[in-house]
C-alpha positions as CSV (number, residue, x, y, z in Angstrom):
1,X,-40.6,93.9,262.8
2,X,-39.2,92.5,259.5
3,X,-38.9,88.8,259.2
4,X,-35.7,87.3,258.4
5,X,-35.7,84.9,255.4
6,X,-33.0,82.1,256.0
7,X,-31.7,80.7,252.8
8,X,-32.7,76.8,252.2
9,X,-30.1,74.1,252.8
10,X,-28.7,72.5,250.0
11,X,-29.3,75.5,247.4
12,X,-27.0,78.2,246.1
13,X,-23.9,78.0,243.9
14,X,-21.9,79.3,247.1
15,X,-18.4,77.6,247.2
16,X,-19.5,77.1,251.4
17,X,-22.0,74.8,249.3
18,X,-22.4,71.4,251.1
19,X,-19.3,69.7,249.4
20,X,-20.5,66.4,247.4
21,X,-19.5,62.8,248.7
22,X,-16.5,61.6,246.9
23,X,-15.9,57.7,246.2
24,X,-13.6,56.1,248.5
25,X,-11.8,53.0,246.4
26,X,-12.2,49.8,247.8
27,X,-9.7,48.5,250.8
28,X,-7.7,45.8,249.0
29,X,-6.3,44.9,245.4
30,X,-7.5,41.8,244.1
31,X,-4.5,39.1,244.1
32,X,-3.3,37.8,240.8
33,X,-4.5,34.5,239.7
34,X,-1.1,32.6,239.5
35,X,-0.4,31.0,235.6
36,X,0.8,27.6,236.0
37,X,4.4,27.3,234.3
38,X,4.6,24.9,231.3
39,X,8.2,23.2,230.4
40,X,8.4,21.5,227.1
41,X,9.1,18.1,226.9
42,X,13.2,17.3,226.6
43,X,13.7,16.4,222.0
44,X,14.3,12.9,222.1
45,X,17.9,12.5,220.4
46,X,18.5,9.3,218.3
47,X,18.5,5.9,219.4
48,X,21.6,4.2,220.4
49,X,20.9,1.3,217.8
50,X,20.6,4.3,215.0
51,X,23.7,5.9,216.1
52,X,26.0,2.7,216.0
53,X,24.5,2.1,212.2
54,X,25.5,5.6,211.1
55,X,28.8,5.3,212.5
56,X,30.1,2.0,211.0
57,X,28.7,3.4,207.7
58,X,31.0,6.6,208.5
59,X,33.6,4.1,209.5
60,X,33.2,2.4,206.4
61,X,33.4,5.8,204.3
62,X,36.4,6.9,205.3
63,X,38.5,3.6,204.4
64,X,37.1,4.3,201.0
65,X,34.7,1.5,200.9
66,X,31.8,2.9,199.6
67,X,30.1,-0.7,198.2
68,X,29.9,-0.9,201.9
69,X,29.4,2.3,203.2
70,X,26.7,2.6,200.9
71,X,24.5,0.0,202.2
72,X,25.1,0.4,205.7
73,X,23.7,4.1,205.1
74,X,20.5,2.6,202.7
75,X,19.6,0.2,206.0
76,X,20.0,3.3,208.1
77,X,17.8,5.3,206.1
78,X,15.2,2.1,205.6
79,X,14.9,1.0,209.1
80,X,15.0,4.4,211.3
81,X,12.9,6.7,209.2
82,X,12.1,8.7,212.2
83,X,15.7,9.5,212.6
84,X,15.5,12.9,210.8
85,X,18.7,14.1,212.1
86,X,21.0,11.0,210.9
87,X,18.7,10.5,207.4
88,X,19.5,13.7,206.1
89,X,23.4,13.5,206.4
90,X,23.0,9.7,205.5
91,X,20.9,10.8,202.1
92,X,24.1,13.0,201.3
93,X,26.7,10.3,201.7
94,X,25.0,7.8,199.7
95,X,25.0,10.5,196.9
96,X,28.9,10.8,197.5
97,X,28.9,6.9,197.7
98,X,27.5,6.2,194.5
99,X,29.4,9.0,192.6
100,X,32.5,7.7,194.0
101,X,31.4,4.6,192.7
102,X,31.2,5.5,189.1
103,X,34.1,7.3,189.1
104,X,36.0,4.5,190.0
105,X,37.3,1.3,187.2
106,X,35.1,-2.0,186.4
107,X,36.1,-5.0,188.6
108,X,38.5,-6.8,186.6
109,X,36.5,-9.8,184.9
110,X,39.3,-11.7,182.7
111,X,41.5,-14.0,183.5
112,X,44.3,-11.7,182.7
113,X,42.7,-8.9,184.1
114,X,42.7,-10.2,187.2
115,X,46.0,-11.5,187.3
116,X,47.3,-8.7,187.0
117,X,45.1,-7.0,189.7
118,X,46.6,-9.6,192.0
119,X,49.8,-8.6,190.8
120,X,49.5,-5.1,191.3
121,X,47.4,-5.7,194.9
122,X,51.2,-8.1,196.2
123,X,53.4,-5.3,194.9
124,X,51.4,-3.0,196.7
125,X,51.1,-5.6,200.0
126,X,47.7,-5.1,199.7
127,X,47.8,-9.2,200.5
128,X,44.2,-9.7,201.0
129,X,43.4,-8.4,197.0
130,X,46.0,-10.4,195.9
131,X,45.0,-14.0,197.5
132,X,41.1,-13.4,196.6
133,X,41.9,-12.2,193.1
134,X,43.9,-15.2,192.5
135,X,42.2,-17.3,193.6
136,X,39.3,-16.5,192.0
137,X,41.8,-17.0,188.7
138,X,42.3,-20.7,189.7
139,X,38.6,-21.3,190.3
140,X,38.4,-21.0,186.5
141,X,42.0,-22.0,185.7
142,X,43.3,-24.7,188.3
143,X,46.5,-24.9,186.7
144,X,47.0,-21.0,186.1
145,X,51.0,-20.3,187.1
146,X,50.9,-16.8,188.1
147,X,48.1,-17.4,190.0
148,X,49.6,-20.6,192.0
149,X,52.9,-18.2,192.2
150,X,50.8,-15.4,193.8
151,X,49.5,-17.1,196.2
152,X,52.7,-19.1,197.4
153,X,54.5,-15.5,198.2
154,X,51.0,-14.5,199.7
155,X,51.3,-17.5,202.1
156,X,54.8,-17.1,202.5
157,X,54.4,-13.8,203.9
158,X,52.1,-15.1,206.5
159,X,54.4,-17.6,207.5
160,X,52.6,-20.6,206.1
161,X,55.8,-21.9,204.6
162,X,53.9,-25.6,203.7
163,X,51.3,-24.0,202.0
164,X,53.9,-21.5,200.0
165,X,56.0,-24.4,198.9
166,X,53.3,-26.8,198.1
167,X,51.7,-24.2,195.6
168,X,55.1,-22.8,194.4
169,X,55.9,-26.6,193.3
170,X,52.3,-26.7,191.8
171,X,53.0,-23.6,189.9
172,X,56.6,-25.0,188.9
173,X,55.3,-27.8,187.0
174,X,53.4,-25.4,185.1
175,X,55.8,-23.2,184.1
176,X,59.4,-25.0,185.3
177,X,60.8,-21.5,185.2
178,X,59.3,-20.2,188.4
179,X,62.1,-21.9,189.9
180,X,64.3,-19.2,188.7
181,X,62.1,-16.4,189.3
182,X,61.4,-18.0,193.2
183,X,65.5,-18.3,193.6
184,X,65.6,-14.5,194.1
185,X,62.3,-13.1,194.9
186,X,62.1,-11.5,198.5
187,X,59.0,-12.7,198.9
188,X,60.4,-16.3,199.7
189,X,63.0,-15.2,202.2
190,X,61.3,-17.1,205.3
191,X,61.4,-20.4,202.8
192,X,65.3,-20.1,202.1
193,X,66.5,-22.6,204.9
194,X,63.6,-25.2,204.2
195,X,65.0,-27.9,202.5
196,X,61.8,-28.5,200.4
197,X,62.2,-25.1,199.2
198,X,65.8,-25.6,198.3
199,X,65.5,-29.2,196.4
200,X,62.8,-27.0,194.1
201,X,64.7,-23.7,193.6
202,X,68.2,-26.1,192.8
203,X,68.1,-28.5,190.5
204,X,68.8,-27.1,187.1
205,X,65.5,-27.0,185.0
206,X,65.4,-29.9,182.9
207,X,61.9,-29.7,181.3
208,X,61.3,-27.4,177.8
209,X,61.7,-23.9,177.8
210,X,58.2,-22.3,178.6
211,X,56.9,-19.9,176.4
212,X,57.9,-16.2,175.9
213,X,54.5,-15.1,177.3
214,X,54.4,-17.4,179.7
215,X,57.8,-16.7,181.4
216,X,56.8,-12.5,181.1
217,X,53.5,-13.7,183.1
218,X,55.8,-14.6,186.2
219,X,57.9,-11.9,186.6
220,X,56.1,-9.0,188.9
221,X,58.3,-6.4,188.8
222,X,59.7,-6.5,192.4
């Protein structure tokens, strides 16, 4: 009897073929490594000390007072220099400062000139120009009329009705012709029921006719 030849295990290209061992994936997912969160620090804004600098030199630009403004924006600019958001704006308005500056006239240095500044400054109740103008004029001039006339309507606006008469008289022994000038200026309306004021305005002028120029120095044009 024929013997029987059994085929080997594992050979063959049969598709009943032992089937091959197939990789099984691990059983968990490594967990992700949690990134700490980072938060940037809060910008510092400027200090209070900085901020009250830059705002009276604003305060100062808008009345116009750029002398002023001007500085106040050069000691910003000099003591905060870590203040990059207030030094740039402050660079620009000390550029408008100083071209406002030479856009505007000289100071009036003269006598005259600054008589008539003072003039102009009462007409235009800008009181304060007027008194420091003038009297500036009589620290070089004691004796100078207009000035002494200026500054008695000055005080008598204030209500410093001794002070107006006493320099009215002062300027009336200058120029006796003030008198005339005092008699009907508005400025001397709070004076009118002093008798001091009306024993100076009164009595008819007795002394010389002042000069032509001198007189046209008195009258403001009020």
């Amino acid at each position: 009897m024929a013997k029987q030849v059994r085929p080997k295990a594992g050979k063959g290209n049969s598709k009943a073929g032992v089937q091959r061992k197939q990789r099984i994936a691990p059983s968990f997912v490594a967990a992700e490594v949690a990134q700490p969160t980072f938060t940037p620090p809060p910008i510092p804004g400027p200090s209070a000390e900085a901020v009250a600098v830059y705002e009276a030199a604003m305060s100062d630009l808008q009345r116009h007072d750029f002398v002023r403004a001007s500085q106040q924006f050069g000691d910003l600019i000099a003591g905060f220099p870590l203040e990059r958001a207030l030094l740039d704006r402050a660079r620009v308005y000390v550029g408008i400062c100083e071209r406002e500056l030479r856009r505007q006239p000289l100071a009036p240095s003269t006598v005259e000139e600054r008589v008539t500044a003072a003039t102009a400054a009462l007409n235009n109740d800008d009181d304060a120009s007027a008194e420091a103008l003038a009297r500036g004029v009589l620290d070089d001039v004691p004796d100078h009329d207009l000035a002494l006339y200026l500054l008695a309507a000055v005080s008598a606006r204030r209500g410093e009705t001794d002070e107006a008469v006493a320099l009215l008289s002062r300027a009336a022994v200058v120029t006796p012709e003030v008198r005339a000038q005092a008699r009907h200026d508005a400025d001397f309306e709070s004076l009118r029921d002093l008798d001091a004021f009306r024993l100076l305005i009164d009595p008819p002028v007795q002394a010389t006719a002042a000069p032509a120029a001198s007189i046209r120095r008195v009258r403001r044009g009020r």
